[in-house]
N, C-alpha and C positions, 0 to 999 in steps of 0.2 A: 284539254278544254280551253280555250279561249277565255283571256278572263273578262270580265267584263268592265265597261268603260262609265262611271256613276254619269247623272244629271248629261248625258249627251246631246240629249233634244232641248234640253234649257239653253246650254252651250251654245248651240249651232244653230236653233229655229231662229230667222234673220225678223227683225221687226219689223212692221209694217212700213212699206213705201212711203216715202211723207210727198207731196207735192210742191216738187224746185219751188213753186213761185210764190209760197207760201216760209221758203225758206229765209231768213236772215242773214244777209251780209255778213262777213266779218268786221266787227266793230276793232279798232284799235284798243289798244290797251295805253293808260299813259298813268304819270307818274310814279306813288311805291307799289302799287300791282307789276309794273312792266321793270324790276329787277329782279335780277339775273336772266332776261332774255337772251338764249342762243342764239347770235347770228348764223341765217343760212343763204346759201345764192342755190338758187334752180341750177343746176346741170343741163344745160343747153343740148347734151346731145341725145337724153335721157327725155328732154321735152320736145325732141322729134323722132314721132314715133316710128319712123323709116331706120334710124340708129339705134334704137331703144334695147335691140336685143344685144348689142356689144355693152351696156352699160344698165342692164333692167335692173340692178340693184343699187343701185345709184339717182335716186329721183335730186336730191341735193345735194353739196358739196358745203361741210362747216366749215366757219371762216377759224383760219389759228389767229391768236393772238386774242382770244374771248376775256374779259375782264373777269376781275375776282368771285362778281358774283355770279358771272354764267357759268365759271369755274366749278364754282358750286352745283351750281343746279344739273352741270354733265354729271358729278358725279351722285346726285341725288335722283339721274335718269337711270342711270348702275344700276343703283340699288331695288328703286322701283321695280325694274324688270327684272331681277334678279330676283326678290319678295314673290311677283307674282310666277313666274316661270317654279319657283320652290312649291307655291299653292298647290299648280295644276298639274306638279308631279306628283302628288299624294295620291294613293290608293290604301284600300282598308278600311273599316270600320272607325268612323268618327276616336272613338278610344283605343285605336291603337294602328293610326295610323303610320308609312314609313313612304318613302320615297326610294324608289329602286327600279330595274331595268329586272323583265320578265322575260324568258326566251322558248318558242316551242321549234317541234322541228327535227331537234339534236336524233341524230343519226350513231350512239355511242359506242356501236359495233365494229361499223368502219374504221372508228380515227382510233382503234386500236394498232392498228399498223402504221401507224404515222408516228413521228420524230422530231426533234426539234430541229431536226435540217430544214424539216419542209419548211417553203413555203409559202401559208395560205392567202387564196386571195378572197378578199371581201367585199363584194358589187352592192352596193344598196343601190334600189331599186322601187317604182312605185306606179302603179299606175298601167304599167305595160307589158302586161303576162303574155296576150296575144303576139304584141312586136317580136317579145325575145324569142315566144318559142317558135314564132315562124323564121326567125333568124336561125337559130340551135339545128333548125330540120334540113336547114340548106347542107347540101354538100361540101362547101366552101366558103364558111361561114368567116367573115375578116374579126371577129370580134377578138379583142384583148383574150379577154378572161372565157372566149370560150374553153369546155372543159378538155377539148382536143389539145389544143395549146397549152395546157398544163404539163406536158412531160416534160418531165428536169433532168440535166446531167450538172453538178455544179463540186468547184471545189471544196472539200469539208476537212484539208488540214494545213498542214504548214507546209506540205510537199506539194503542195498543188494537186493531189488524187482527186481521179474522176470518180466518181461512184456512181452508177445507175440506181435512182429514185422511184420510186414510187411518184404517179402523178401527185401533183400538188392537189390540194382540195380546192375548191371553189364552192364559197357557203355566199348564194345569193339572199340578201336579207331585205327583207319586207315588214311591211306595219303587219302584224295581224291580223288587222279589219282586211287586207289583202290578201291572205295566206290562203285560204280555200281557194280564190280564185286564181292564184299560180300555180297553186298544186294541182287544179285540173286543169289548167293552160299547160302546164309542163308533163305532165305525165309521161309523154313519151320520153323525152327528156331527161326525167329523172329515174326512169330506168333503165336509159340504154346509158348513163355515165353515171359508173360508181361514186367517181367524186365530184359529182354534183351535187349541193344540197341545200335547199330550200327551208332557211330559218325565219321566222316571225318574231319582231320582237313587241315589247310594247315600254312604255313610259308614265303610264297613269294618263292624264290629259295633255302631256307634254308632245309638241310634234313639231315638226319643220327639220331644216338641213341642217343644222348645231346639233339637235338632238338625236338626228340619224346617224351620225358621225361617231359622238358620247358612246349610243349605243353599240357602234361597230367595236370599238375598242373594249368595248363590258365586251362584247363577246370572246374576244380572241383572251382575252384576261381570263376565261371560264376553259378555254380550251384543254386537254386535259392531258395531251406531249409536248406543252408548253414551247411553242414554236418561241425561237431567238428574233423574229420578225413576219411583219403582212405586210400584203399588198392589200390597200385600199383605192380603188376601179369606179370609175363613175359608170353606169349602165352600157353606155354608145360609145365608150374611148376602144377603137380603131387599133387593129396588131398592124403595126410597121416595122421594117428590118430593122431601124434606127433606136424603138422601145422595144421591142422584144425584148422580156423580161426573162427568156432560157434562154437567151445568147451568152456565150461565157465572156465575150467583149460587151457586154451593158451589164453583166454582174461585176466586172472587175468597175467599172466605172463608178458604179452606184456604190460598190466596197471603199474605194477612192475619196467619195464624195463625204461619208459619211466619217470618213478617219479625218479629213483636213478639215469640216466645217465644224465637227465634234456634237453635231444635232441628233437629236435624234427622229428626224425626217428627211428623208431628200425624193425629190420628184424625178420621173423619166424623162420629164422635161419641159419644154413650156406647155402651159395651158392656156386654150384661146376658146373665147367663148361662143364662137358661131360654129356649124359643122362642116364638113366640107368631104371629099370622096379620099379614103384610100390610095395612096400611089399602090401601082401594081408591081412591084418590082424585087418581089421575092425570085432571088434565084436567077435572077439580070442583073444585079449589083454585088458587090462586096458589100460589108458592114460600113468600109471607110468611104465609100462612096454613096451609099444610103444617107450616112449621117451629116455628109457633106453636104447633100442635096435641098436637106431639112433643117439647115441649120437656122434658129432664127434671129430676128435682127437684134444688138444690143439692146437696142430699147425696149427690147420683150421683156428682157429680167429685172425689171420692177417688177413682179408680176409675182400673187401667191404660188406656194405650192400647191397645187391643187389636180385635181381629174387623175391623176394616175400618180401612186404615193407608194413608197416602202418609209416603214415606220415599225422601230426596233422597240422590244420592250427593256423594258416594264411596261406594260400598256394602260394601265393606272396604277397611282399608290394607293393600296390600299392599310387597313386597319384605323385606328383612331381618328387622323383627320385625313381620311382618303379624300383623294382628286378623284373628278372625270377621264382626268388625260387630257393630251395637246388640243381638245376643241372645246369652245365653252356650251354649254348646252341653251344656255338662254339667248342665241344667236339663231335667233328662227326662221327667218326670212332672208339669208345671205348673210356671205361677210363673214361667218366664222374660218376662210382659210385665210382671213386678212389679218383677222385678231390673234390667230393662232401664230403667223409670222411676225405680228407684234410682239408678241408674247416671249417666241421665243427668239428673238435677236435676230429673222435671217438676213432682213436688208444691212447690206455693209453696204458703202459709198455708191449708192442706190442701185444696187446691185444683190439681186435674191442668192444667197452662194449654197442653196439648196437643190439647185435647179440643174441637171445635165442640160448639155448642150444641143439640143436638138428640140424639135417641136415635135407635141400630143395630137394626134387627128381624131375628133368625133363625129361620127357617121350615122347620118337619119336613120332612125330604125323605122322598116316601112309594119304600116298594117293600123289597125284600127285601136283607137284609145281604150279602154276597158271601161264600163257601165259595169256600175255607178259610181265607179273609183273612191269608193266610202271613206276609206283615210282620208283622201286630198280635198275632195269637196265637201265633206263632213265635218271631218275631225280638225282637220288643218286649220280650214274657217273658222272652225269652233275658238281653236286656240289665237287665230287672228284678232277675231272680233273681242274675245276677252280680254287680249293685251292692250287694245285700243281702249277698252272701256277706263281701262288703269291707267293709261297713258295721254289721255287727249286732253290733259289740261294744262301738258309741257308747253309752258312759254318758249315762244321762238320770237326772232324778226327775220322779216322778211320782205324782201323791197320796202325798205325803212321803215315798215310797220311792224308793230310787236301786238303778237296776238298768241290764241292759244295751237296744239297743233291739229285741235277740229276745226279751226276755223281757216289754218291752212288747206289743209283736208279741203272745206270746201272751195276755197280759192281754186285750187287744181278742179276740180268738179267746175266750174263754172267757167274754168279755160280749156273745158272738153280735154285734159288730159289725161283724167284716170273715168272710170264707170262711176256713178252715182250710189254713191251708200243706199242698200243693202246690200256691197259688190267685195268681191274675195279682190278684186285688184284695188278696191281702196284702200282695206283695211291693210292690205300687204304694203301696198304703198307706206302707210302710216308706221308699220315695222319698219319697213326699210329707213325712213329716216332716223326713227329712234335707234338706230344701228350704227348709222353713219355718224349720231354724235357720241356714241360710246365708243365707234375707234377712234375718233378724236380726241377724243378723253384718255385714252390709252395711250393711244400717240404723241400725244403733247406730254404727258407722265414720262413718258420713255425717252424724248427727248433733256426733258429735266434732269435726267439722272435721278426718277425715282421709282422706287418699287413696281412692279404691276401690281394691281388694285385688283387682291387675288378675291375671288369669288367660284370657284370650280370645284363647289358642292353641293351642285342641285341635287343630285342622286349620291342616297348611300351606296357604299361598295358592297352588301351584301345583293348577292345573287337569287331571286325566285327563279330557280330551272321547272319548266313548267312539262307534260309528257307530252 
């Protein structure tokens, strides 16, 4: 049973339309009201919207070198979102409420055969049950994580032995307000591939890309042959000779990678954020010539780890003061693989040393978007528009004016750069800045040589497994 999501139409029903020209300018802010204002600068290439998709999470750029008391107020923007992101993970009854990660789906018969050799990969997914499973039905499907692509041969001792495996699983995971509607998208699907298998998860009212992440790793932490590592697969990341994750030359790499950076993350390789086609060249290249081909430029590895990931466990600490794991959950609207490379040390001399050498390809998946997509345009908003209700009296400046960040809000609204409030692209917008100044905050910490400003327990580590 699905559980259910409290006060959802409170959440989500958008208020009434107000009329622009009845709206108010933003006024300035001056004297003791306008301390601790965060300087910000627009993002030039984010405010044309021809470039928008190389930078969509990115509306502004905070300025470093912020005085003591905007200092203050990044880390009072933490907390805020950190306060309310804990709210809107509560599920339960008023008197005995808990915060936890709910999962249906689980297939327990299967992952009897499975070992901690495997290893599984974890697609989160939303929105696009039709795309994939018209992709799944093809013949010749390029996808990563399709489930064909899962046979392994891989070494599992000190002699280098091959072993023949058991395919790898693939648990594509979805919001639950989603799951009926993959489950009959995929049917075919999920019967002609054993290891395929279609998990729902939920988070109380918590949602977005931080918290899809959070919960990927609560899953694999529930798993129950306690895999040694996942793959974590963005939906559209593209199989190429160069990532092929069962080539025994991209295992020895990624083994490599992981022994000399000592993380416990490393990527298959760069991640770019526009999609582009497939090279065809399975079976017309070597490996060394694939990877040759795709190599990308140095200046790529600034860059997160991100879209196609192996990630060792422990996949949370749990007991008394368990963690999330390496993604913060209250990073809703982007930016949690930026925070997460903060976090854990990967830029050296600006330089991601997580990253193999080669480039990630994501590939359009064709076919039609899913109606009513109730997670994204529901729930998502819901949790948008709540954060903004919490957040929009963060002082900024902004082209030398210090105002609130509704009043930035509408500055953008009145420079036709985002959609006019009651708009899922305002309010994200409005996430995304308040993001951008908590990795700043982060990043500036990190620089100092101080602590991370730990916060990664939105969710407790008890598990509700749901049937």
């Amino acid at each position: 049973m699905l559980p259910k999501v409290k006060n959802l139409k409170s959440l989500g029903s958008p208020p009434e339309i107000e009329d622009p020209k009845l709206r108010k300018s933003p006024s300035p802010l001056t004297g003791a009201n306008s301390l601790g204002a965060i300087k910000l600068t627009l993002n030039d290439d984010w405010a044309d919207k021809g470039k928008r998709p190389r930078c969509k999470y990115s509306p502004v750029s905070v300025d470093k070198n912020q005085g003591e008391h905007a200092t203050q107020s990044m880390k009072n923007v933490l907390k805020k979102r950190v306060d309310k992101c804990e709210e809107l993970a509560k599920t339960g009854e008023s008197s005995n409420q808990v915060r936890w990660f709910s999962f249906i789906g689980r297939d327990k018969f299967s992952e009897r055969k499975l070992r901690s050799e495997n290893v599984p990969a974890i697609v989160i997914s939303g929105g696009s049950a039709e795309k994939i499973a018209r992709d799944l039905e093809q013949n010749r499907s390029n996808l990563a994580w399709h489930p064909r692509n899962m046979q392994n041969r891989r070494p599992i001792n000190k002699d280098g032995h091959l072993i023949n495996m058991l395919n790898d699983p693939v648990y594509l995971l979805v919001h639950q307000k989603d799951f009926k509607s993959y489950r009959s998208a995929l049917g075919t699907a999920l019967a002609q591939y054993e290891n395929l298998h279609l998990i729902g998860w939920s988070g109380g009212n918590m949602t977005g890309f931080g918290t899809a992440r959070a919960a990927a790793l609560a899953l694999a932490d529930t798993l129950p042959y306690r895999p040694e590592k996942i793959m974590m697969i963005d939906q559209d990341v593209a199989l190429t000779e160069a990532t092929r994750h069962t080539s025994l030359e991209v295992q020895r790499e990624l083994k490599m990678n992981f022994e000399t950076s000592g993380k416990e993350i490393a990527a298959y390789g760069v991640g770019y954020p526009t999609r582009g086609t497939p090279p065809n060249h399975f079976g017309l290249r070597t490996f060394d010539e694939a990877a040759e081909a795709e190599k990308p430029s140095e200046t790529d590895f600034n860059s997160p780890a991100q879209q196609f990931v192996a990630i060792k466990a422990p996949f949370r600490q749990n007991g008394k003061d368990g963690k999330d794991g390496i993604y913060e959950p209250y990073m809703v609207g982007g930016g949690e693989d930026m925070l997460m490379g903060i976090r854990l040390g990967l830029i050296k001399e600006g330089k991601n040393i997580s990253l193999l050498d080669r480039k990630i390809v994501k590939k359009a998946l064709e076919g039609p978007a899913d109606q009513p997509n109730s997670y994204w345009n529901e729930m998502h908003r819901a949790t948008l528009e709540e954060l903004f209700k919490a957040e929009k009296d963060t002082l900024v400046e902004f082209d030398g004016e210090k105002m609130s960040l509704e009043d930035l809000i509408l500055k953008f609204e009145d420079r036709d750069l985002i959609e006019r409030r009651p708009s899922m692209e305002s309010y994200n917008t409005a996430a995304c800045i308040i993001e951008r100044i908590i990795l700043r905050y982060h990043k500036d910490n990190k620089e100092k040589g101080l602590p991370f400003d730990e916060h990664n327990t939105i969710f407790n580590t008890h598990h509700k497994m749901g049937e």
